[in-house]
C-alpha positions as CSV (number, residue, x, y, z in Angstrom):
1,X,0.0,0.0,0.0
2,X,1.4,3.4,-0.7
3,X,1.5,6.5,1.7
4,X,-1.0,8.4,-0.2
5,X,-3.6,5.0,0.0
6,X,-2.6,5.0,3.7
7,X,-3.4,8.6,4.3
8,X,-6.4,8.7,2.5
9,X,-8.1,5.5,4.5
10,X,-6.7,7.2,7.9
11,X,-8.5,10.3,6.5
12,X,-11.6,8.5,6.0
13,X,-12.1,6.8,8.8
14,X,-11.2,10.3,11.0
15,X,-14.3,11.5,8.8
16,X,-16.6,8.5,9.9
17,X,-15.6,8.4,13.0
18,X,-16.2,12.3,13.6
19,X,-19.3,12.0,12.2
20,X,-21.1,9.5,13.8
21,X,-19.6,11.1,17.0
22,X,-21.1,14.4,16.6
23,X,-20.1,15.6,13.7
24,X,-16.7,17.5,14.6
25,X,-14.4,17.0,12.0
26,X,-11.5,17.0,14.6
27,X,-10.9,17.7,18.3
28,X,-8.7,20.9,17.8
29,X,-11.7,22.7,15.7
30,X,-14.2,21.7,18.7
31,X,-11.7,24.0,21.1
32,X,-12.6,27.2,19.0
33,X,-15.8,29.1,20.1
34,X,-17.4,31.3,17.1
35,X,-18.2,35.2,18.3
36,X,-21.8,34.3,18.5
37,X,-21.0,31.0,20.9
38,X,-18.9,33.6,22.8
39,X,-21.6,36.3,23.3
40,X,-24.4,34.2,23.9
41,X,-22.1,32.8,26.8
42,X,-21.7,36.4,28.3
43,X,-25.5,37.4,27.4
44,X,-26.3,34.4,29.8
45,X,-23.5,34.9,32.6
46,X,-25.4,38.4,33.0
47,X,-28.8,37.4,32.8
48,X,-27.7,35.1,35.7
49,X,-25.9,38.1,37.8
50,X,-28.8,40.0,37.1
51,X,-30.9,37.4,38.5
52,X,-28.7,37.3,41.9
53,X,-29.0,41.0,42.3
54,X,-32.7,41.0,42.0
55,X,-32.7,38.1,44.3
56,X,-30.7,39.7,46.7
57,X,-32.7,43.1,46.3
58,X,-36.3,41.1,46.8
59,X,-34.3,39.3,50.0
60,X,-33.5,42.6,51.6
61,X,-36.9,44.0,51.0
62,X,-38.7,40.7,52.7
63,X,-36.0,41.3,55.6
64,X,-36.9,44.6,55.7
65,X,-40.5,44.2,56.2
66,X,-40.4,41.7,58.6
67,X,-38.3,43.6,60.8
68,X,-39.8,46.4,60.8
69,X,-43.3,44.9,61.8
70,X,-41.9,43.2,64.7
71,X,-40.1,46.1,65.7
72,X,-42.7,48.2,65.5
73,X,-44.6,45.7,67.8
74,X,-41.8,45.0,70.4
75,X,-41.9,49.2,69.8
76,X,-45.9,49.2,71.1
77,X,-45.5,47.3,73.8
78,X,-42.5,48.9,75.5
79,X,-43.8,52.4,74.7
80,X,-46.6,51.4,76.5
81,X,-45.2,49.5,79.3
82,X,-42.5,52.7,80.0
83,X,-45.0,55.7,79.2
84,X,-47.2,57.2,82.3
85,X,-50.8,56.4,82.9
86,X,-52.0,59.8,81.3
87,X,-50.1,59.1,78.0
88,X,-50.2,55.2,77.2
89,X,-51.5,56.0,73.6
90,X,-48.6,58.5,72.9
91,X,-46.2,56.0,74.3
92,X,-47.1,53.1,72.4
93,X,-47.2,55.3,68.7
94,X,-44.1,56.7,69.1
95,X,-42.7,53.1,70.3
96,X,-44.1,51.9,67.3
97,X,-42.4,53.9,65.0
98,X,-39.3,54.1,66.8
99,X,-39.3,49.8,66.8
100,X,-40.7,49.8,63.0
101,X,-37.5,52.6,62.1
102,X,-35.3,50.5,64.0
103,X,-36.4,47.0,62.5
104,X,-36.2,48.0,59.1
105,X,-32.5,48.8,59.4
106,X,-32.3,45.9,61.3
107,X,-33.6,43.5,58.7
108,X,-32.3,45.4,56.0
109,X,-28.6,44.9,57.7
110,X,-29.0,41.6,58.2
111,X,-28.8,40.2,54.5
112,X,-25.7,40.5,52.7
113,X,-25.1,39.8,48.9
């Protein structure tokens, strides 16, 4: 058998064989990305840090919330408990927003991204 019959059946079967397993000619062309490969890679790694953020920023808000309603209620009843008889109902509002203020921060502080 001469080189060139050689060459040509070890061509051939590289061919066959890259076919049938994917259809990559050879394994150094599958190692190149094409510009469109490369951007839809960084379109999706930002879609995905946008996602974290907004998870993050949605996280925070819930914390938020939740602290400043039980703030606001651990607020109430201490501004109510320290304030004289003649001014319960002052005591207990501005315990309420004092605990809500305070809670907020609170829950806001306690999530970090």
């Amino acid at each position: 058998m001469s080189k060139k019959t050689v060459l040509s059946a070890v061509v051939a079967a590289i061919t066959v064989t890259s076919l049938v397993a994917g259809g990559v000619p050879s394994a150094a062309l599958a190692k190149h990305k094409t510009a469109a490969q490369i951007q839809a890679e960084k379109d999706a790694r930002l879609r995905r840090e946008e996602e974290r953020k907004a998870a993050c920023e949605q996280e925070k808000k819930d914390s938020k919330n939740k602290g400043a309603v039980i703030g606001a209620l651990a607020g109430a009843v201490g501004g109510n408990v320290v304030s004289g008889k003649k001014s319960k109902t002052a005591g207990t509002i501005a315990g309420a927003v004092v605990g809500g203020v305070v809670g907020a921060k609170m829950g806001k502080d306690k999530v970090k991204c």
